[in-house]
PAGU-420176 format. One line per 5 residues: number of its first residue (from 1); their letters; for each residue x, y, z of C-alpha. Coordinates in Angstrom, 1 decimal. Each point is the difference from the previous one (the first is absolute). Layout:
BEGIN
NUM) a) X:Y:Z  ... .
END
This chain:
BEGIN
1) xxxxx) -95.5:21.2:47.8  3.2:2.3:-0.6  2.0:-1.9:3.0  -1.0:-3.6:-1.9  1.4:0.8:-3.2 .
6) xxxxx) 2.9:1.9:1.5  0.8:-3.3:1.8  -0.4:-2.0:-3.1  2.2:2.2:-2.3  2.4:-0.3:2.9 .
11) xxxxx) -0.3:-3.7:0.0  0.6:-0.3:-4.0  3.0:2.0:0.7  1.4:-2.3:2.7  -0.5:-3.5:-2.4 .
16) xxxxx) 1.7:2.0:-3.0  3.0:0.9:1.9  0.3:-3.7:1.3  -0.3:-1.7:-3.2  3.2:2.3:-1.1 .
21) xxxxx) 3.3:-1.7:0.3  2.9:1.9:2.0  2.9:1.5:-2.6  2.7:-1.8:0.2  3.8:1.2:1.2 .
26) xxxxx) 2.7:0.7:-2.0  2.4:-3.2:-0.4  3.6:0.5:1.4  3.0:-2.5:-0.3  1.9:-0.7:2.9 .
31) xxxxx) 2.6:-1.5:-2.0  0.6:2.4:-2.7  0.2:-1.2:-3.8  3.5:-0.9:-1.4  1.9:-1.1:-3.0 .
36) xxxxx) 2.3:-2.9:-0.4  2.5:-1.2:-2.7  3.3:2.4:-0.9  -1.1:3.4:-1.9  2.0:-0.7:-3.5 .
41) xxxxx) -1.0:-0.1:-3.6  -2.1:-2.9:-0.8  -0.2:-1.4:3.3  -3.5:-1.0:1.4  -0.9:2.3:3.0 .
46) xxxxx) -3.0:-1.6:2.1  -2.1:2.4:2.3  -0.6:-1.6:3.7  -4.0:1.0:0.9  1.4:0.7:3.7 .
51) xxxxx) -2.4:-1.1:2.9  -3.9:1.9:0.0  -1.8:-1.1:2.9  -2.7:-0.6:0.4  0.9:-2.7:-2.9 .
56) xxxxx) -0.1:1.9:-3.5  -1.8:-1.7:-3.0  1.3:1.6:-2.8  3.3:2.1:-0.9  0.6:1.9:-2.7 .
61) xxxxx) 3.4:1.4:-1.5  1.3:3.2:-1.5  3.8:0.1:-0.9  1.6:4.0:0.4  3.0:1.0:-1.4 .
66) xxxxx) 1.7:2.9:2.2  -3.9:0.6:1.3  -1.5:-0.5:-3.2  -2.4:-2.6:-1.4  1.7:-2.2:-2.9 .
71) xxxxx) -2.8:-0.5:-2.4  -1.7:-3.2:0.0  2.2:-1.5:2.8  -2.7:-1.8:1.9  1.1:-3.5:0.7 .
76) xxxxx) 1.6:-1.1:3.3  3.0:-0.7:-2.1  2.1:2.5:-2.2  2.9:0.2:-2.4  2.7:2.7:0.2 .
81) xxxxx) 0.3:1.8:-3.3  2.3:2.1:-1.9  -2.5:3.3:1.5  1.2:-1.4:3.3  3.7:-0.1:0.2 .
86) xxxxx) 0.9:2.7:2.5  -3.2:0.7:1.4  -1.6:-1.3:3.5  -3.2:-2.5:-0.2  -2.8:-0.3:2.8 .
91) xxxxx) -3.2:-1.6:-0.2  -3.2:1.1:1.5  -2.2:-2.5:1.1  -4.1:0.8:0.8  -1.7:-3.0:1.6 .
96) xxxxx) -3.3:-1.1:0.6  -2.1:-1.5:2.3  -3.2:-1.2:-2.0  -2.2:2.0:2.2  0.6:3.5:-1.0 .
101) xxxxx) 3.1:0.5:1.9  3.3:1.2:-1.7  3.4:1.3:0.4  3.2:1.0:-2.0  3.8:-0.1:0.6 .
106) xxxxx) 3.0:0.6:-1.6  3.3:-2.3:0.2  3.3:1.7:1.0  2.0:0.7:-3.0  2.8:-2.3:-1.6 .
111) xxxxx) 3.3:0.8:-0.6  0.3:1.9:-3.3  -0.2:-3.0:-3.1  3.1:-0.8:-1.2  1.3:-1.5:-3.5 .
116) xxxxx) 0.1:-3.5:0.3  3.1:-2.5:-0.7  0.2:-1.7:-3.1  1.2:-3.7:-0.1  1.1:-1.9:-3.1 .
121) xxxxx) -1.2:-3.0:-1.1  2.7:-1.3:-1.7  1.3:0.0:-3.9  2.6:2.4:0.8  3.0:-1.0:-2.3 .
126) xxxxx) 2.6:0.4:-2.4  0.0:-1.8:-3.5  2.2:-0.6:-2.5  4.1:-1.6:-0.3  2.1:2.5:1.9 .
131) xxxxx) 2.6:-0.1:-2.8  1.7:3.4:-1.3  -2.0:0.8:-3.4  -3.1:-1.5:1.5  -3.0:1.7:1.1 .
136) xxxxx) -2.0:-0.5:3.1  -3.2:1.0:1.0  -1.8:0.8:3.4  -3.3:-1.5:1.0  -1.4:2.1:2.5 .
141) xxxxx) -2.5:-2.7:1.7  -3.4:-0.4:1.9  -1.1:2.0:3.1  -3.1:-0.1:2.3  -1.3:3.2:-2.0 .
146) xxxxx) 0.7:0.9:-3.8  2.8:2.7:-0.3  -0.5:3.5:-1.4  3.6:-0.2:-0.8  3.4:-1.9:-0.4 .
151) xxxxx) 3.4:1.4:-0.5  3.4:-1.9:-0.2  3.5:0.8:1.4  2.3:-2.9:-1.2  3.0:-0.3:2.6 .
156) xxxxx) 3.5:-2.1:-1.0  0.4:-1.6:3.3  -1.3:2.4:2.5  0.9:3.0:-1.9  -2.6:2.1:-2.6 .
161) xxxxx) 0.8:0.3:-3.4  0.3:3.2:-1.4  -3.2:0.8:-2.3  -0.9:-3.8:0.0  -3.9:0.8:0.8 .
166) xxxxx) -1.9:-1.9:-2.3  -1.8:-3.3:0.5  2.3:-1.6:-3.1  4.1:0.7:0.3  2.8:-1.0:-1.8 .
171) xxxxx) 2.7:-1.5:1.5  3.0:2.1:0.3  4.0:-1.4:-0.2  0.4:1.5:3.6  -2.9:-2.7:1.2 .
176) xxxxx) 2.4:-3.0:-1.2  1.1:-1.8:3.3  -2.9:1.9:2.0  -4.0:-0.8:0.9  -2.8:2.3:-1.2 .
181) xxxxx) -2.9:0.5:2.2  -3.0:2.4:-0.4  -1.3:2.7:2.3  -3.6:-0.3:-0.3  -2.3:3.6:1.1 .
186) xxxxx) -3.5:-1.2:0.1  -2.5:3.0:0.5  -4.3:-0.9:0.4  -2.3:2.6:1.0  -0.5:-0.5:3.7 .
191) xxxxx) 3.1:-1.9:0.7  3.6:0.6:1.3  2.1:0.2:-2.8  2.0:-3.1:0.0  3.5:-0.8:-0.4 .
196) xxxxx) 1.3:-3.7:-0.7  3.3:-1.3:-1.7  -0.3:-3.4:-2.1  2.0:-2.6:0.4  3.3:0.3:-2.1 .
201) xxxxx) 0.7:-1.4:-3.0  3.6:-2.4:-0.7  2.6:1.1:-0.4  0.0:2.1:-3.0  2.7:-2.2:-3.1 .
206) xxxxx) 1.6:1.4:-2.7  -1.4:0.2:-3.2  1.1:-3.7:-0.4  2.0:-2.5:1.7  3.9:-0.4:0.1 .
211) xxxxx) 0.3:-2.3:-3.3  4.1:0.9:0.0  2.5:0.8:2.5  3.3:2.1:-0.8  3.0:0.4:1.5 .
216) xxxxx) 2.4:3.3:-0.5  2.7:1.6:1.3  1.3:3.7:0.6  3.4:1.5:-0.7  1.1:3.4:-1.3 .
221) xxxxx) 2.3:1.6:-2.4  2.1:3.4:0.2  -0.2:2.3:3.2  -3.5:-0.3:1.9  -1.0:3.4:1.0 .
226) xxxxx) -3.8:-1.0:1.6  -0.8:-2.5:1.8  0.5:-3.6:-0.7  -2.6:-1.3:2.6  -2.8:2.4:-0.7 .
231) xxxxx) 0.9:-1.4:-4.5  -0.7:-4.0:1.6  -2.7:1.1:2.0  -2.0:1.8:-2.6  0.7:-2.1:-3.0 .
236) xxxxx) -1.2:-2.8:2.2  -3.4:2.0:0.5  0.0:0.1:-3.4  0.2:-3.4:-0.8  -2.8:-0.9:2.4 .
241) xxxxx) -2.1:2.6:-0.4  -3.3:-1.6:-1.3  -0.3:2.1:-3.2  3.4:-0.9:-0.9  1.7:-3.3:-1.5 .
246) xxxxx) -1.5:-1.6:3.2  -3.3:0.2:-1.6  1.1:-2.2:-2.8  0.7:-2.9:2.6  4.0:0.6:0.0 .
251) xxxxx) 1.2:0.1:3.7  3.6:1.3:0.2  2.0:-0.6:3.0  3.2:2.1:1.2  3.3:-1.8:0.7 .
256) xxxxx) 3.3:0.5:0.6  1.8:-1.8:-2.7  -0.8:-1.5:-3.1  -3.9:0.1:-1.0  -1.5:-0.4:-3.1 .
261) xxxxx) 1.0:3.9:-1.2  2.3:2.9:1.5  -1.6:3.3:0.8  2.4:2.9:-0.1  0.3:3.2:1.0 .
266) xxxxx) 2.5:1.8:-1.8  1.7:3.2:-0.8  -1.4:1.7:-3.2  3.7:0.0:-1.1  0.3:-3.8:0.6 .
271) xxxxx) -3.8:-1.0:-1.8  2.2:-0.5:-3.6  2.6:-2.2:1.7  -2.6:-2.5:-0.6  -0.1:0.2:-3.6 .
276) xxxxx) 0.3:3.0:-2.7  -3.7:0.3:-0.7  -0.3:1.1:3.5  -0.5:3.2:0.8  1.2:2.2:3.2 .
281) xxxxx) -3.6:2.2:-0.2  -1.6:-3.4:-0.2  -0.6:-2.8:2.3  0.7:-3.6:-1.6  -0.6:-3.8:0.1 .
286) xxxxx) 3.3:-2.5:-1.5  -0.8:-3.6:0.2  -0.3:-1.1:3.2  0.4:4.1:1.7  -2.7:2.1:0.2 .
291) xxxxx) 1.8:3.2:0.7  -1.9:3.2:1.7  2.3:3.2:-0.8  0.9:2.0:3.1  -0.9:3.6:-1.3 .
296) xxxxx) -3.4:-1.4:-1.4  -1.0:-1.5:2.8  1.3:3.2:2.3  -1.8:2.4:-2.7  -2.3:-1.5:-2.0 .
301) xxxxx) 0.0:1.2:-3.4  -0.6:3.0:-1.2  -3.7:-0.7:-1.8  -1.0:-1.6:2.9  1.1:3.0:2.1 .
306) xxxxx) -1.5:2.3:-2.6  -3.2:-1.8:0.9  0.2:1.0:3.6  -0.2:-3.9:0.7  1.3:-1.8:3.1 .
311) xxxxx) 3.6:-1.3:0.5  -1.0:-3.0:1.4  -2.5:-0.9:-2.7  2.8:0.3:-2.4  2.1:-2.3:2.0 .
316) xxxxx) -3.0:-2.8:0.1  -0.3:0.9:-4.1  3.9:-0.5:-0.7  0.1:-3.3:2.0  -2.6:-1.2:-1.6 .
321) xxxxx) 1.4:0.8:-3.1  3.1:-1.4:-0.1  -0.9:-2.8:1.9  -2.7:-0.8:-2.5  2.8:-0.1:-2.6 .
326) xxxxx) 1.4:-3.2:2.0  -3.1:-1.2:-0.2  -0.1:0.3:-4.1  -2.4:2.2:-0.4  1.7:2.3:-2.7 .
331) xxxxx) -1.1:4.2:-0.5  -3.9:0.4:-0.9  -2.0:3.2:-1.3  -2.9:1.8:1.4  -3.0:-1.8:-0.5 .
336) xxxxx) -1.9:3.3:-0.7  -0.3:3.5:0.8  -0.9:0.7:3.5  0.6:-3.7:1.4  2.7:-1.0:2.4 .
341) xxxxx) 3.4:-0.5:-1.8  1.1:-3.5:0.6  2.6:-0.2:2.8  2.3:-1.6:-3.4  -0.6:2.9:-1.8 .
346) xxxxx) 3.1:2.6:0.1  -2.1:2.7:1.7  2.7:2.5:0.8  1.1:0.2:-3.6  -3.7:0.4:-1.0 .
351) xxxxx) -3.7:-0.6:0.8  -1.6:0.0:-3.7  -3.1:1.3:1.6  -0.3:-2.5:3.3  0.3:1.2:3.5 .
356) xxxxx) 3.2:-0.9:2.3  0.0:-3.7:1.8  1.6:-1.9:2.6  -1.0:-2.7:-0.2  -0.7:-2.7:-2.7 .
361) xxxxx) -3.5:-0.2:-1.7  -2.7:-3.0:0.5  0.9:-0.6:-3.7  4.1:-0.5:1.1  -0.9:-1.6:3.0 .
366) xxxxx) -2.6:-2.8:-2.1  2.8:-0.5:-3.1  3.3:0.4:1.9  2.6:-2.4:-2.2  1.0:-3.0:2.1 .
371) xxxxx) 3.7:0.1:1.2  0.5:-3.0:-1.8  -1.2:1.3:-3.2  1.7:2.8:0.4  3.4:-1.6:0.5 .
376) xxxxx) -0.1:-2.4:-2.4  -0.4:3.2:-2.5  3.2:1.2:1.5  2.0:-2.9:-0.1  -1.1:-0.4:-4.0 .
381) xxxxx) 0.0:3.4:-1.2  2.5:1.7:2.3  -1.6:3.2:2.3  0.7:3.5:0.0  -0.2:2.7:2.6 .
386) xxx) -3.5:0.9:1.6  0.2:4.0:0.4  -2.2:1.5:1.7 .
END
């Protein structure tokens, strides 16, 4: 009886074991799992499975950053963020066979992710009327990803313009004759900070167009002691610098003979030879002669030196002057206390509370007197000197 049930407990045993299924093996890839796409800021990484024989049913994915999971990066596909840039990314794949059997690998690593390139999409321009006394303003444009931040660098021709940084700039006389452009610096997080240059403006015009040409000549009085060309050259600059006469339309033209008016240079002793309201501290203008004395324009005078102010802004200011004489314009006052004098205005015998000037005011420039006018005043009522 004991042997019987031995041999049937036995027997139990046996059918139990059988009706147990075998544990499967762990899976292994012979084509290990890898990533494809370029590792850089918002670019789409994909992981590749690799090869799991026998044939795997199921994968499924854990992105690592330097080793380490990134939470809730699951998907087969992944994005690159701003937690990224600089790191390594690898993926770890586990696959399954349906039947029990599993197996995990893990991707060789990427190159560190890198900041990716920003492109423009267009809009990137200047606007305005590139004319001195206007202003123009920057448009920075469209890219693929909304910038963080813009700055400006304005360049005349190729060149930046000192302190010229904001998006809005007013056009300076040294731009006359020259194209503006704009340095654009576009910054977005997880991009290249990008460079680009727009497209240049026209030329940049004078405040307005030539509406009159002049003609003049230059000839001198009494012994010359500086230099004759350096007197041309400058007083030319004068006349077409854009704050000056130039900016009331009046072109004036050098020549050797004849002209519309005389400029002279002349000895301080020789400046009353011209008539006895002249003065030899004074430049002058006579009729058709607008006449720059020597020591004056050698020295400047002594408020304007007593203003620690520059030689060659006095020259501009007694050009200006005396040739807005010829122009009949007669002396004016200070406007008010603190405001430019008016280049007419006899700053070097006394400011009445404005500031020193070169050049004439948008006020002189809007209500010069017409030659005309002023001739036909000359011709009726006689003229007398124009001192300075």
């Amino acid at each position: 009886m004991r042997r019987l049930l031995l041999a049937l407990v036995l027997a139990l045993a046996g059918t139990t074991l059988l009706a147990t299924p075998a544990r499967a093996d762990t899976l292994t890839p012979v084509v290990a799992p890898s990533i494809s796409g370029t590792p850089e800021y918002a670019a789409t990484l994909t992981a590749n499975p690799g090869q799991w024989p026998p044939a795997a049913t199921a994968y499924a994915y854990q992105w690592l950053r330097d080793g380490q999971p990134v939470p809730q990066a699951t998907a087969a596909a992944y994005r690159p963020g701003l937690d990224d840039l600089g790191h390594a990314l690898t993926v770890t794949v586990t696959a399954s066979d349906g039947l029990g059997g599993t197996g995990a690998a893990t991707s060789a690593p990427t190159m560190p992710v890198q900041r990716a390139v920003l492109k423009a999409k267009g809009g990137q321009v200047v606007k305005g009327v590139a004319r001195f006394t206007h202003t123009l303003d920057a448009h920075p444009g469209r890219y693929v990803a909304t910038p963080s931040k813009v700055t400006y660098q304005w360049l005349r021709g190729r060149q930046p313009v000192a302190g010229a940084t904001d998006k809005k700039y007013a056009v300076q006389p040294e731009d006359v004759g020259l194209r503006l452009r704009v340095l654009l610096t576009v910054l977005s997080p997880g991009y290249q900070p990008l460079e680009l240059v727009t497209e240049p403006t026209p030329k940049v015009r004078h405040r307005v167009d030539v509406r009159r040409t002049v003609r003049y000549h230059v000839e001198t009085r009494g012994r010359i002691t500086t230099s004759l060309e350096q007197f041309k050259a400058q007083a030319q600059q004068t006349y077409e610098d854009p704050r000056g006469w130039r900016g009331a339309g009046i072109r004036f033209v050098p020549v050797a003979h004849g002209g519309a008016f005389t400029l002279v240079l002349a000895q301080a002793s020789r400046v009353p030879s011209f008539s006895s309201q002249c003065s030899s501290m004074w430049s002058c203008r006579v009729g058709r002669f607008v006449i720059i004395n020597q020591d004056r324009w050698k020295h400047a005078s002594p408020a304007w030196n007593a203003a620690h102010l520059a030689l060659r802004d006095y020259r501009h200011m007694v050009v200006n002057h005396e040739t807005g004489h010829w122009l009949g314009l007669h002396h004016a006052s200070c406007p008010g206390p603190g405001r430019l004098a008016p280049v007419m205005q006899q700053q070097s015998k006394g400011l009445q509370g404005c500031r020193f000037n070169p050049f004439p005011t948008i006020h002189e420039l809007n209500s010069r007197t017409p030659r005309g006018r002023a001739m036909a005043y000359l011709m009726g009522r006689g003229y007398s000197p124009d001192v300075e």
